[in-house]
N, C-alpha and C positions, 0 to 999 in steps of 0.2 A: 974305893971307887964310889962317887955318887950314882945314889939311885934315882930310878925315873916315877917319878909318879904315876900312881896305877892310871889316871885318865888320861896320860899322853900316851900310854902303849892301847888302852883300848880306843883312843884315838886313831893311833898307827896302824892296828888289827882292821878296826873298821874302812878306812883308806884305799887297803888293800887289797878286801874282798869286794869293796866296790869297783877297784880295777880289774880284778879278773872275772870280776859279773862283766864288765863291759867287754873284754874279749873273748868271755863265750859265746855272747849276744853277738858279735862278729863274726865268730866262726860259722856259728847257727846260721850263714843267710844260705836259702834254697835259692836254686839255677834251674829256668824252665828251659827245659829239651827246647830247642828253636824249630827243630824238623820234626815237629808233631804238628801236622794239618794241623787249624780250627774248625776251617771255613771253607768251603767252596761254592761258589756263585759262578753263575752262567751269565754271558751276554750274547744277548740283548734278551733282558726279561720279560717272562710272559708274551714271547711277540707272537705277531700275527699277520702270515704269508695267504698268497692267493694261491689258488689250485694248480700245481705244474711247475710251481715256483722250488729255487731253490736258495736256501739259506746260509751260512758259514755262525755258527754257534764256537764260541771262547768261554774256557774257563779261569779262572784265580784262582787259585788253593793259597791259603794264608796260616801260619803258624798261629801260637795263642798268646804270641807279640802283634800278630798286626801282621807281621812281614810277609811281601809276595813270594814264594816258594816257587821254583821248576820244576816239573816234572808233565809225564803225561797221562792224560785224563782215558778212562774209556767211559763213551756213550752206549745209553740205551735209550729205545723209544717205547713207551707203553702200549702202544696202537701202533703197530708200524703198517697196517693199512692206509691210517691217515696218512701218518709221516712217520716213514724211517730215518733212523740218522747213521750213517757212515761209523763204524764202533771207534775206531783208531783216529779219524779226523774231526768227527762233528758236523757231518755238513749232511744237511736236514734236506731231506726231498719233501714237496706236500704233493699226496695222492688220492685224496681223495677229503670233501671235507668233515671238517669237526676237529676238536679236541687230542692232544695225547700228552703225557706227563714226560720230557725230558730230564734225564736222570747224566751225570756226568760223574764219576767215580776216581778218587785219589785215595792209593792209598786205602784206606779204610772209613773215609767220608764221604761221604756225597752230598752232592746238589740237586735242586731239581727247577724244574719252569716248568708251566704250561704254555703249547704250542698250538695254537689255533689256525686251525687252513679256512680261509672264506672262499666262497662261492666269485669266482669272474663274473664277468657280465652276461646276463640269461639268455643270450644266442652263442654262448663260446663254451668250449671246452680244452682238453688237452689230450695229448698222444705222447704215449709213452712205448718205446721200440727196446726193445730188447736184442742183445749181440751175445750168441752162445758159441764160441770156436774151444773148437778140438783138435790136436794131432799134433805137429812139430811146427818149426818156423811160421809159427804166428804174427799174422802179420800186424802193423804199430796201430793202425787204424782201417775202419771206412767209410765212408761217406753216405747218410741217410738224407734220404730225399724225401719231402712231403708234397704230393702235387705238382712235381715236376719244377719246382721252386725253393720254396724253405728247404735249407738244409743245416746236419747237424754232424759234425765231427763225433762218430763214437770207437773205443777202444775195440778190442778183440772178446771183450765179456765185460759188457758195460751198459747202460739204459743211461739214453738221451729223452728227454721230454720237448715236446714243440708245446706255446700256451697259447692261448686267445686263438684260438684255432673254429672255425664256424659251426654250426651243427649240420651234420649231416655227413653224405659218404665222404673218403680222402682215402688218395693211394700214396703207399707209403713202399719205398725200394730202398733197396743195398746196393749201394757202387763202391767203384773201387777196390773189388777183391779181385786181388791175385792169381796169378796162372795157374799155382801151386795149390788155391784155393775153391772149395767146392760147397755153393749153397744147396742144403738141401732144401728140397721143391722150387717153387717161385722164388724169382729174385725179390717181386714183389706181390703187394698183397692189400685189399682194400677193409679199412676200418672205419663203422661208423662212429659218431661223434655226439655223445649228448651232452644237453647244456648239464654246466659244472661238475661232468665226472673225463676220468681219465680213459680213455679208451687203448686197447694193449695192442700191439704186434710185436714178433718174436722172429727173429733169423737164426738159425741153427748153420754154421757153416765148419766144414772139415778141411783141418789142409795134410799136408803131408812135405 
């Protein structure tokens, strides 16, 4: 049998471990988790509402491809004087003004913005009414009146805001409640108004 010369077998040797270096170097490649947040941003950034005003805040949560990811976000507000925001929605009331750090949470990342409330115009303000119900068969809604005029659709435990509202007194009533439904004290109640702050009234109503 002819033999091979030593340089074509270490030819051959060599060949060979350069093929299987090449599909180690193949096997080796790493895969990023795609459903690992990166990022989460809020919109609209940094914005900036009037006093009594209310906002709708969206998040993106993005892997560490890029890619836009579902799920749901929970909010926080730093100041929720200024501005609260709705935990599960996002949706920003401004109550009084200045500053607060909105915070949106995925997961184990977060986002954040600053939310600035400005001052209305120096003869107006806002009213904010509150709806506290108790007892069974609650009813869908009622009807808040401002002045015998403006009116604002609110739930059974819910705060409606009236804005640009003038300074000075303004009565404020609950209509619409039910047979079955009992306001405790006055239906209505008068609030004064100063320029760029939110002035409160509260209905406490019981049904059964």
């Amino acid at each position: 049998m002819k033999r091979l010369p030593p340089t074509f077998l270490l030819a051959l040797c060599g060949a060979m471990l350069t093929s299987c270096g090449r599909g180690s170097r193949q096997q080796g490649i790493s895969i990023t988790d795609p459903t690992a947040p990166a990022s989460v941003v809020i919109s609209p950034s940094n914005p900036t509402v009037t006093l009594g005003s209310t906002l709708q805040l969206s998040e993106s949560a993005r892997d560490s491809n890029g890619v836009a990811l579902t799920g749901n976000a929970t909010w926080l507000s730093s100041e929720p004087a200024v501005a609260d925001v709705a935990e599960q929605t996002g949706l920003v009331t401004a109550r009084s003004v200045g500053s607060t750090l909105i915070t949106a949470t995925v997961g184990t990342l977060s986002g954040t913005t600053t939310l600035t409330v400005s001052a209305g115009s120096p003869n107006t303000g806002a009213v904010s009414v509150s709806t506290v119900t108790s007892g069974a068969h609650l009813p869908a809604a009622y009807t808040i009146v401002l002045d015998n005029g403006g009116t604002q659709v609110a739930g059974p435990n819910a705060t409606v805001f009236f804005t640009s509202v003038t300074v000075g007194a303004h009565t404020v009533a609950i209509t619409n409640v039910p047979a079955n439904c009992t306001v405790s004290g006055s239906s209505s109640t008068t609030v004064t108004v100063t320029a760029n702050q939110s002035a409160l009234a509260s209905f406490a109503v019981s049904c059964v």
